[in-house]
CHARMM internal coordinates of N, CA and C (Angstrom, degrees):
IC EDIT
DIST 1 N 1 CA 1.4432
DIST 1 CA 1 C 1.5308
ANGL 1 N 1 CA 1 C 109.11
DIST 1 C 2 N 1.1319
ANGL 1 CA 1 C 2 N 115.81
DIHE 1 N 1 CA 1 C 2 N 135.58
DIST 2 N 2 CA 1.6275
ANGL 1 C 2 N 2 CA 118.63
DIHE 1 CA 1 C 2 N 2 CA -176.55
DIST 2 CA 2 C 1.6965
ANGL 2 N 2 CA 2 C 105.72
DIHE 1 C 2 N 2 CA 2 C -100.45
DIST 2 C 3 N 1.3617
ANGL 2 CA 2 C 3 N 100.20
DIHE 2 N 2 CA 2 C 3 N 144.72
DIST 3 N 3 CA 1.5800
ANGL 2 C 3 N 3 CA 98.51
DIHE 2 CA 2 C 3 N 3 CA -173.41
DIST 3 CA 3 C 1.4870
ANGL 3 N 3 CA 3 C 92.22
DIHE 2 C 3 N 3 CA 3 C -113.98
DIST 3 C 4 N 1.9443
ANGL 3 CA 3 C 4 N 87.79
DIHE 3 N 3 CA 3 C 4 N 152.96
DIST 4 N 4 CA 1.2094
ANGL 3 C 4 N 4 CA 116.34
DIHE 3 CA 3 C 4 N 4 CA 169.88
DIST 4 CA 4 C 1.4288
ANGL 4 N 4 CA 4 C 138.82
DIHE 3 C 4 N 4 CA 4 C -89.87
DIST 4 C 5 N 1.2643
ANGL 4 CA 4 C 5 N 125.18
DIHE 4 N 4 CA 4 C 5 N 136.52
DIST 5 N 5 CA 1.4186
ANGL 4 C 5 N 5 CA 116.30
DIHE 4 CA 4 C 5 N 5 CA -143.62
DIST 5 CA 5 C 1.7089
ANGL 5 N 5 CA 5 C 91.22
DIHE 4 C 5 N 5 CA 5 C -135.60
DIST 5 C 6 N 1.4648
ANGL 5 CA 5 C 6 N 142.46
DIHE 5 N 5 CA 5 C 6 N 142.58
DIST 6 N 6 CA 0.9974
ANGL 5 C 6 N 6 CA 151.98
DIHE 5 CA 5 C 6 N 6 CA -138.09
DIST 6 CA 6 C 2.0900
ANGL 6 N 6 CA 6 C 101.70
DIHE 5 C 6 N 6 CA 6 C -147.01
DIST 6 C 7 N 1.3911
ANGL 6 CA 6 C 7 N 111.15
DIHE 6 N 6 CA 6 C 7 N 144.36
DIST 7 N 7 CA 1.3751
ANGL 6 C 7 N 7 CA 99.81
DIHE 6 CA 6 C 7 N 7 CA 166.82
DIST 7 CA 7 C 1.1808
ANGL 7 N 7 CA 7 C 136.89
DIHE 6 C 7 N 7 CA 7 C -69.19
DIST 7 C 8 N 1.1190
ANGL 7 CA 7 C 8 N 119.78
DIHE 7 N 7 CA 7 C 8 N 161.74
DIST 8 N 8 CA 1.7237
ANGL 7 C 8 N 8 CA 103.04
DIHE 7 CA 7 C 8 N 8 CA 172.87
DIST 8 CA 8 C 1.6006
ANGL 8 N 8 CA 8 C 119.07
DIHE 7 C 8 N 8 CA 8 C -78.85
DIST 8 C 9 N 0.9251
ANGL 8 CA 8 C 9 N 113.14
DIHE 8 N 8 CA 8 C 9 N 4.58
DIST 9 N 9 CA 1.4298
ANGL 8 C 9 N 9 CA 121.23
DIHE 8 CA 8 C 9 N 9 CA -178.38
DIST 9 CA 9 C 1.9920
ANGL 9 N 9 CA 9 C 108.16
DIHE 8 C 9 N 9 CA 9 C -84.44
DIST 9 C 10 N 1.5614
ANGL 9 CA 9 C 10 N 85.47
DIHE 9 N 9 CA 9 C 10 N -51.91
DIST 10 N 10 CA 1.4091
ANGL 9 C 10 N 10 CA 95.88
DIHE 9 CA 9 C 10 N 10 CA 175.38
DIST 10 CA 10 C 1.6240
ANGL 10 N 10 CA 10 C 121.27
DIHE 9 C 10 N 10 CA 10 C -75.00
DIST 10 C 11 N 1.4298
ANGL 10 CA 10 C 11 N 108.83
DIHE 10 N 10 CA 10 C 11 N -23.20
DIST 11 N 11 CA 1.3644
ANGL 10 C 11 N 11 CA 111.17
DIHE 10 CA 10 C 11 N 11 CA 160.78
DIST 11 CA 11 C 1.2373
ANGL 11 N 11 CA 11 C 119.75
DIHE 10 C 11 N 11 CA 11 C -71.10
DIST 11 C 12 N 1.4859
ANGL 11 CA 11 C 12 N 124.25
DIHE 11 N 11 CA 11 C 12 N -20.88
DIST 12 N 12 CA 1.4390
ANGL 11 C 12 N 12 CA 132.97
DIHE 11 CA 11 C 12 N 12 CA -162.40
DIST 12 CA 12 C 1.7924
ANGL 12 N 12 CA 12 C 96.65
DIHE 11 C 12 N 12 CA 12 C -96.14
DIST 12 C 13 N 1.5564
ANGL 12 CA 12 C 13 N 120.23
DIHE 12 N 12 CA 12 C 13 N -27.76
DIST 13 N 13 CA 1.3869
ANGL 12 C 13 N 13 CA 123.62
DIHE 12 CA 12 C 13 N 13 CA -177.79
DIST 13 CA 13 C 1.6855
ANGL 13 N 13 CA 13 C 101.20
DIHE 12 C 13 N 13 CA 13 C -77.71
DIST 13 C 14 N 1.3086
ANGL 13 CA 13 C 14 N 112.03
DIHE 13 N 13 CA 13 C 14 N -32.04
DIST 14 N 14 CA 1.6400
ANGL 13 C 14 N 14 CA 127.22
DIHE 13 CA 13 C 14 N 14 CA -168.47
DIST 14 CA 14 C 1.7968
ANGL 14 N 14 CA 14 C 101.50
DIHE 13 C 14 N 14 CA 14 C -55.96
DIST 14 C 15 N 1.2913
ANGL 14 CA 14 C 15 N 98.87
DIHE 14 N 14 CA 14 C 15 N -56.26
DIST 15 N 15 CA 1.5696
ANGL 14 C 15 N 15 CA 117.85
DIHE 14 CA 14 C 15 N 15 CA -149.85
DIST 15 CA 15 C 2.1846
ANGL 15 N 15 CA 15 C 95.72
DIHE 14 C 15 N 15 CA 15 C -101.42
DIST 15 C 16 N 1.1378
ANGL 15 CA 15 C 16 N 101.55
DIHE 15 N 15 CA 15 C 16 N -2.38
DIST 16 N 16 CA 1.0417
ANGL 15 C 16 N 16 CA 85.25
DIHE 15 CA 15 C 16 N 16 CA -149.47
DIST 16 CA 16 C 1.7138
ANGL 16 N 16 CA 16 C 166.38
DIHE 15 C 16 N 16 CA 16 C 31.12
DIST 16 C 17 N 1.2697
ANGL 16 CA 16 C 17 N 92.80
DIHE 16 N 16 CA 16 C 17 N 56.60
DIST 17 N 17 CA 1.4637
ANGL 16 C 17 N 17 CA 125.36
DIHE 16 CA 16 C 17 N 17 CA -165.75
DIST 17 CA 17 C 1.7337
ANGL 17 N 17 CA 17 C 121.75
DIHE 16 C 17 N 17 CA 17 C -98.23
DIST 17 C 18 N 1.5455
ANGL 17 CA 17 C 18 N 128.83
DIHE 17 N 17 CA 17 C 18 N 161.66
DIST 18 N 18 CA 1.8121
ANGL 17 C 18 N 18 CA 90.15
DIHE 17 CA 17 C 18 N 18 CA 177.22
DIST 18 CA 18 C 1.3801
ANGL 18 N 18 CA 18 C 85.59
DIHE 17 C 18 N 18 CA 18 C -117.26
DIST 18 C 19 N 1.5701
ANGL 18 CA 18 C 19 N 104.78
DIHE 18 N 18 CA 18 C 19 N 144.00
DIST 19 N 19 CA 1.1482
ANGL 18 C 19 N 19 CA 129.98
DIHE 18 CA 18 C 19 N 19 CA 145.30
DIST 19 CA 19 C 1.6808
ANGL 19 N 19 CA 19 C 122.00
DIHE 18 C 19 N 19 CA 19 C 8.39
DIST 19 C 20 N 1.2461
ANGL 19 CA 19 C 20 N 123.43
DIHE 19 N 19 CA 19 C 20 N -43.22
DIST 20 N 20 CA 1.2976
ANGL 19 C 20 N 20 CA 122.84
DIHE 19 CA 19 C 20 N 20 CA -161.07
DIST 20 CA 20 C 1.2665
ANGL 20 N 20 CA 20 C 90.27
DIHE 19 C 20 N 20 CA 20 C -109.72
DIST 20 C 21 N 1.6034
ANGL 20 CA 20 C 21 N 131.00
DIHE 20 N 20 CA 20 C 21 N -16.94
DIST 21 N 21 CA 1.4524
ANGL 20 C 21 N 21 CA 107.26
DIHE 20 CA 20 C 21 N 21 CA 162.74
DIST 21 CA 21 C 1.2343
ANGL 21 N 21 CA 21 C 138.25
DIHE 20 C 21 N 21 CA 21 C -67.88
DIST 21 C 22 N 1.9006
ANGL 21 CA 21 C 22 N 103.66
DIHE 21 N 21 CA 21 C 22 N -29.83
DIST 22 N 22 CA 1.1422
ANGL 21 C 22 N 22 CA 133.27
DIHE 21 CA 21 C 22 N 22 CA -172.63
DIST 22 CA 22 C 1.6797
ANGL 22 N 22 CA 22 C 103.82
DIHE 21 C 22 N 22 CA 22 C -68.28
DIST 22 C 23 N 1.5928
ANGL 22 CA 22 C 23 N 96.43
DIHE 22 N 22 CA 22 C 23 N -52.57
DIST 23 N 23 CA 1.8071
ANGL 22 C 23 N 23 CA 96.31
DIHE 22 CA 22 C 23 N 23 CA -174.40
DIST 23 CA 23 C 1.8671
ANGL 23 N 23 CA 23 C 96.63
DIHE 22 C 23 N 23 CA 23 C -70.31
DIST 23 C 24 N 0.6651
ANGL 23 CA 23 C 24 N 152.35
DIHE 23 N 23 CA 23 C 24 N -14.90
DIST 24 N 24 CA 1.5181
ANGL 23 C 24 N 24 CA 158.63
DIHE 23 CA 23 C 24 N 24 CA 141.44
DIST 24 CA 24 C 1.5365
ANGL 24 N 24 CA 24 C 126.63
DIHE 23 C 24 N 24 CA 24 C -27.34
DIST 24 C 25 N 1.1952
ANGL 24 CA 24 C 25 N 99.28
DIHE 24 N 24 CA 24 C 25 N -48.81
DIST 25 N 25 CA 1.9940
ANGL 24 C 25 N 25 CA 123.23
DIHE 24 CA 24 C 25 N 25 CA -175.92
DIST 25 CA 25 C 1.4037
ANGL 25 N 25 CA 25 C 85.25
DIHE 24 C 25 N 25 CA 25 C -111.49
DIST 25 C 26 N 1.6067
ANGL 25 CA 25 C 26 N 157.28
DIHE 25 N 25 CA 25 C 26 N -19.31
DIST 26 N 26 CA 1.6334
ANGL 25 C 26 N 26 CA 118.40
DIHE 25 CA 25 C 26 N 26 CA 136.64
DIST 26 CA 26 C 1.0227
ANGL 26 N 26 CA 26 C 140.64
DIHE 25 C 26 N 26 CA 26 C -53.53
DIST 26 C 27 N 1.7369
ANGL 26 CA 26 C 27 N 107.10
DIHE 26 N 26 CA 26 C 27 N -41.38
DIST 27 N 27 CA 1.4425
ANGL 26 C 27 N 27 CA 120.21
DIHE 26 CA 26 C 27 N 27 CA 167.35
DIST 27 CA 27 C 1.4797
ANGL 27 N 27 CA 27 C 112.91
DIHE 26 C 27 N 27 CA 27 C -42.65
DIST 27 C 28 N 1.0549
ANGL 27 CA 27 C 28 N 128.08
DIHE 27 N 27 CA 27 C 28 N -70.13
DIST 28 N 28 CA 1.3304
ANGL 27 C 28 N 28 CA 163.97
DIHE 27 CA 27 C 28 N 28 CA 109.73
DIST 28 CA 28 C 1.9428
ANGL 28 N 28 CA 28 C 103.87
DIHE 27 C 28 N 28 CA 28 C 41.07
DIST 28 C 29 N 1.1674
ANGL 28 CA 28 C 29 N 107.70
DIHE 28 N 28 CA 28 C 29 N -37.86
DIST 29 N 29 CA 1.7031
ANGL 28 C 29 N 29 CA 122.79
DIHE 28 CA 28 C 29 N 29 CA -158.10
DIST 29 CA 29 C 1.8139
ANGL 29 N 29 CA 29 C 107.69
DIHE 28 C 29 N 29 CA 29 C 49.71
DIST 29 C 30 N 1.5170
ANGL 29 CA 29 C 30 N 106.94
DIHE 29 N 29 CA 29 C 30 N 37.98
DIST 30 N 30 CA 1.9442
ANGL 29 C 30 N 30 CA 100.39
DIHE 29 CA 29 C 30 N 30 CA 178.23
DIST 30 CA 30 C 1.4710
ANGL 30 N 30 CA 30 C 70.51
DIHE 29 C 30 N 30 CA 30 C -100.09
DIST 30 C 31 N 1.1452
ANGL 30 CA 30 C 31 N 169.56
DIHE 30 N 30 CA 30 C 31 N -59.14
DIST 31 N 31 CA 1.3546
ANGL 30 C 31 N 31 CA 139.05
DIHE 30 CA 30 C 31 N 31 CA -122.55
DIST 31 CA 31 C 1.8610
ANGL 31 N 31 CA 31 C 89.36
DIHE 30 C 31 N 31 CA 31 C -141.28
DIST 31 C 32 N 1.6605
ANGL 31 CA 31 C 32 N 106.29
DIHE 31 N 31 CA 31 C 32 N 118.98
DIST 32 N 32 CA 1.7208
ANGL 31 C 32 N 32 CA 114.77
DIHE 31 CA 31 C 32 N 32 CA 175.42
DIST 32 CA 32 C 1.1317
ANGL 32 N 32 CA 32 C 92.72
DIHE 31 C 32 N 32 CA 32 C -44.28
DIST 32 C 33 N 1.5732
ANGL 32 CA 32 C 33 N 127.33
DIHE 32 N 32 CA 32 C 33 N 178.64
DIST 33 N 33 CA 1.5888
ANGL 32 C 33 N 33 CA 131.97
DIHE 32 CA 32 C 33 N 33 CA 150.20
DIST 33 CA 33 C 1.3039
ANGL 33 N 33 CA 33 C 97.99
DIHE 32 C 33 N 33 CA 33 C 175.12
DIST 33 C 34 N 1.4922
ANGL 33 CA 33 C 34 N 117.43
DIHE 33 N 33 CA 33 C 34 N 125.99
DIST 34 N 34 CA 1.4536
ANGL 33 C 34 N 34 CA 123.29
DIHE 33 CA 33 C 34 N 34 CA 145.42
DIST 34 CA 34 C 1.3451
ANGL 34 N 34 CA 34 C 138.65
DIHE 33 C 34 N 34 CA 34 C -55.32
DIST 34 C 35 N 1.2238
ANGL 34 CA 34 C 35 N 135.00
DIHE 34 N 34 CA 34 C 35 N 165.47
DIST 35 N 35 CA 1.2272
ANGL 34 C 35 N 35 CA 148.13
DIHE 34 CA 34 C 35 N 35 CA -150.80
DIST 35 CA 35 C 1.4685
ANGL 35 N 35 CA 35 C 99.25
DIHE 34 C 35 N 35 CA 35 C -134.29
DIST 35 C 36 N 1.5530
ANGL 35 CA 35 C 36 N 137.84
DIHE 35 N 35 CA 35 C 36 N 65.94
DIST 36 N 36 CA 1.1535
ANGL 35 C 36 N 36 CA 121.56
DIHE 35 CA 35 C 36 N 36 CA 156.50
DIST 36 CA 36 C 1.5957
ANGL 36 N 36 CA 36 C 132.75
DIHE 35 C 36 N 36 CA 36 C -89.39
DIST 36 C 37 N 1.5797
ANGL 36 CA 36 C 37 N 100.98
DIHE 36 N 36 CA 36 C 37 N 119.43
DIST 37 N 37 CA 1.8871
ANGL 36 C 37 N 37 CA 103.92
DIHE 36 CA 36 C 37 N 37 CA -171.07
DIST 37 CA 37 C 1.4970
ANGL 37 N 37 CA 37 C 90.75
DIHE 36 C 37 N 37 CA 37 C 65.11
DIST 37 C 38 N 1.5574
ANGL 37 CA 37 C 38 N 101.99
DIHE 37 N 37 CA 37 C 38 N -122.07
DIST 38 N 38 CA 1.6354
ANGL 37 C 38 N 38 CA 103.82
DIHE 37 CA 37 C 38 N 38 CA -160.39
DIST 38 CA 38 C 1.6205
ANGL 38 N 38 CA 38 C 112.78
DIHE 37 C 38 N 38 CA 38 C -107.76
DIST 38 C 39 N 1.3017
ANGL 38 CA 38 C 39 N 110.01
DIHE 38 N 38 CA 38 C 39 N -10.08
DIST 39 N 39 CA 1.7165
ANGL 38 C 39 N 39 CA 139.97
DIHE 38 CA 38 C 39 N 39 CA 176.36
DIST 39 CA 39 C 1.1570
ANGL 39 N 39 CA 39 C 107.20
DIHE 38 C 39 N 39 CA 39 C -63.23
DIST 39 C 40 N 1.5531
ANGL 39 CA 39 C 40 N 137.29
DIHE 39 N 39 CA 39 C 40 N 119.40
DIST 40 N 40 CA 1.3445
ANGL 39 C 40 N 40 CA 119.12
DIHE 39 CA 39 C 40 N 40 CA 140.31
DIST 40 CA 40 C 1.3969
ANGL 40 N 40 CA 40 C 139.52
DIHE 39 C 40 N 40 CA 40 C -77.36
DIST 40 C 41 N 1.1429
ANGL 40 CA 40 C 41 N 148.36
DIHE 40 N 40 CA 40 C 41 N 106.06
DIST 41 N 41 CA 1.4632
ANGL 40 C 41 N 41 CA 144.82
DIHE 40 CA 40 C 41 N 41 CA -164.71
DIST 41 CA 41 C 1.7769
ANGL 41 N 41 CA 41 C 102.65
DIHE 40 C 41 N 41 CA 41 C -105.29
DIST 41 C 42 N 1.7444
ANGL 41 CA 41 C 42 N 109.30
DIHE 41 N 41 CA 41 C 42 N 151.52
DIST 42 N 42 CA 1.2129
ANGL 41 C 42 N 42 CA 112.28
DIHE 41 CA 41 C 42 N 42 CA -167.73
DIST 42 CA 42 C 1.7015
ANGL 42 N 42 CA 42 C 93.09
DIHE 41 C 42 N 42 CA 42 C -140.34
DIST 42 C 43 N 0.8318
ANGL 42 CA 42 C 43 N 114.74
DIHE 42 N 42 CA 42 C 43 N 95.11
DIST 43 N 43 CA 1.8834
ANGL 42 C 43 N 43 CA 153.85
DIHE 42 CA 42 C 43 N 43 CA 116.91
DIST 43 CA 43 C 1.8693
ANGL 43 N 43 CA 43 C 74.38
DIHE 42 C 43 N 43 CA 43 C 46.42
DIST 43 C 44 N 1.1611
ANGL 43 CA 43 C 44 N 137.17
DIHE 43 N 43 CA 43 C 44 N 134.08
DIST 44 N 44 CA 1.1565
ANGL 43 C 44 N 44 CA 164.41
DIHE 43 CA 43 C 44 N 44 CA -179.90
DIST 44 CA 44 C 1.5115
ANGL 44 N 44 CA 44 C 113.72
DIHE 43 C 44 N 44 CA 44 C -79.59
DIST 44 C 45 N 1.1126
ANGL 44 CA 44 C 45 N 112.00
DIHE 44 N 44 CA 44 C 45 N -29.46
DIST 45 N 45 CA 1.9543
ANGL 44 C 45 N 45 CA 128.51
DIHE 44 CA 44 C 45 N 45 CA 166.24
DIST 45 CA 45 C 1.4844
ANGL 45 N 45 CA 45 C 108.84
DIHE 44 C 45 N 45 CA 45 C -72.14
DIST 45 C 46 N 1.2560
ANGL 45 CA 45 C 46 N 110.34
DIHE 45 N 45 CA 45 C 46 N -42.63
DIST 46 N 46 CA 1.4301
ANGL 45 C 46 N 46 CA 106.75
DIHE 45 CA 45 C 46 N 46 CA 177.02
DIST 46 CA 46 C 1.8922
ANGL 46 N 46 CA 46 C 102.74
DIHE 45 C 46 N 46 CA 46 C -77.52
DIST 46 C 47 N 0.8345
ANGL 46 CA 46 C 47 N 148.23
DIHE 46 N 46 CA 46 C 47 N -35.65
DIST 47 N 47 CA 1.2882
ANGL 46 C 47 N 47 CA 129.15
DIHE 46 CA 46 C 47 N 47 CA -171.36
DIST 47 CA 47 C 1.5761
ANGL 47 N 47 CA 47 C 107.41
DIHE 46 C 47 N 47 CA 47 C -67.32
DIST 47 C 48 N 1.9946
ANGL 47 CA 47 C 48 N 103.30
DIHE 47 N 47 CA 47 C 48 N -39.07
DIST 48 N 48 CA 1.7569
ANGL 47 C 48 N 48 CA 92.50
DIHE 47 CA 47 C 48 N 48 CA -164.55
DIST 48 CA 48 C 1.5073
ANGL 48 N 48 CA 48 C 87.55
DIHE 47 C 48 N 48 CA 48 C -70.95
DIST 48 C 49 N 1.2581
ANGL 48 CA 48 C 49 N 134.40
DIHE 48 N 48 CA 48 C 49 N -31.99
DIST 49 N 49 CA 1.9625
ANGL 48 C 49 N 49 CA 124.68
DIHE 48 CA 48 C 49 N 49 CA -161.95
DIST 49 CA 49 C 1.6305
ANGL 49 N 49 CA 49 C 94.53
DIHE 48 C 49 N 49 CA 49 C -59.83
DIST 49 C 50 N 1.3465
ANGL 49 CA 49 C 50 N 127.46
DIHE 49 N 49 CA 49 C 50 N -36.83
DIST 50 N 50 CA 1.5178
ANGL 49 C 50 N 50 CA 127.80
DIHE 49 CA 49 C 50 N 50 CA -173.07
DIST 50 CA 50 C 1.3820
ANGL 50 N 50 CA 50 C 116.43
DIHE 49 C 50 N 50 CA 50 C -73.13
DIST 50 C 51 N 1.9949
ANGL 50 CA 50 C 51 N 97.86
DIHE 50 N 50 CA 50 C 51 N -49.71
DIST 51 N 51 CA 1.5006
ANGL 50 C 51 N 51 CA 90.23
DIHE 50 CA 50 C 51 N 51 CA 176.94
DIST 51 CA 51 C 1.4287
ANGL 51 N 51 CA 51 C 120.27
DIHE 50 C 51 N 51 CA 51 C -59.45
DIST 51 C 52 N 0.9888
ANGL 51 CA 51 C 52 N 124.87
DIHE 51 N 51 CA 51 C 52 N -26.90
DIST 52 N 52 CA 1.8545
ANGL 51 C 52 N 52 CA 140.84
DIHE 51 CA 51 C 52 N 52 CA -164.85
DIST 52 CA 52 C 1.6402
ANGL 52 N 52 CA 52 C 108.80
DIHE 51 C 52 N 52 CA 52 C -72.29
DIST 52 C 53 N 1.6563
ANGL 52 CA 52 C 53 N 96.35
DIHE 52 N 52 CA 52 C 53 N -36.88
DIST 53 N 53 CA 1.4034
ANGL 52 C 53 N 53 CA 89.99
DIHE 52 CA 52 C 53 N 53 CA 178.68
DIST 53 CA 53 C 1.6288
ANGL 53 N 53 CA 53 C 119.95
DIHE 52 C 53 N 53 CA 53 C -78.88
DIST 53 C 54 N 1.3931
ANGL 53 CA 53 C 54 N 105.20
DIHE 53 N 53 CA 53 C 54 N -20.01
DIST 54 N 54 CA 1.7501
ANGL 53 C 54 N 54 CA 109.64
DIHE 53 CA 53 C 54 N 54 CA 178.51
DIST 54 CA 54 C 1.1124
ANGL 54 N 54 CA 54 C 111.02
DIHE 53 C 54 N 54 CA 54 C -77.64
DIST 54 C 55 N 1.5048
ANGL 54 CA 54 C 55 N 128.23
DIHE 54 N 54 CA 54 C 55 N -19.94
DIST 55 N 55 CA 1.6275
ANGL 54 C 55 N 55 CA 126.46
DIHE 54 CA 54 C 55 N 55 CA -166.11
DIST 55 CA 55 C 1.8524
ANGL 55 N 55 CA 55 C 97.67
DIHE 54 C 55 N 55 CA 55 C -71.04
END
COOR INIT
IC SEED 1 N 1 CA 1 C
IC BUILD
């Protein structure tokens, strides 16, 4: 099964968070995230494990 991976922009609109925190907590290794081309994208498991914990 191939997983789905989301932008950080759209994760950052999701959670409402900014951008430079997010690229911060990748740097960081608090948040997994791939490296596609010049984009980072973050794995779709990690947003619902995050969203789940704020509800």
């Amino acid at each position: 099964m191939e997983e789905s991976y989301m932008t950080v922009r759209t994760f950052c609109d999701r959670l409402q968070v900014s951008q430079s925190t997010v690229y911060r907590m990748i740097k960081s290794g608090m948040i997994p995230a791939v490296k596609f081309g010049r984009y980072w994208k973050i794995p779709l498991r990690v947003f619902e494990q995050i969203a789940a914990r704020r509800l």
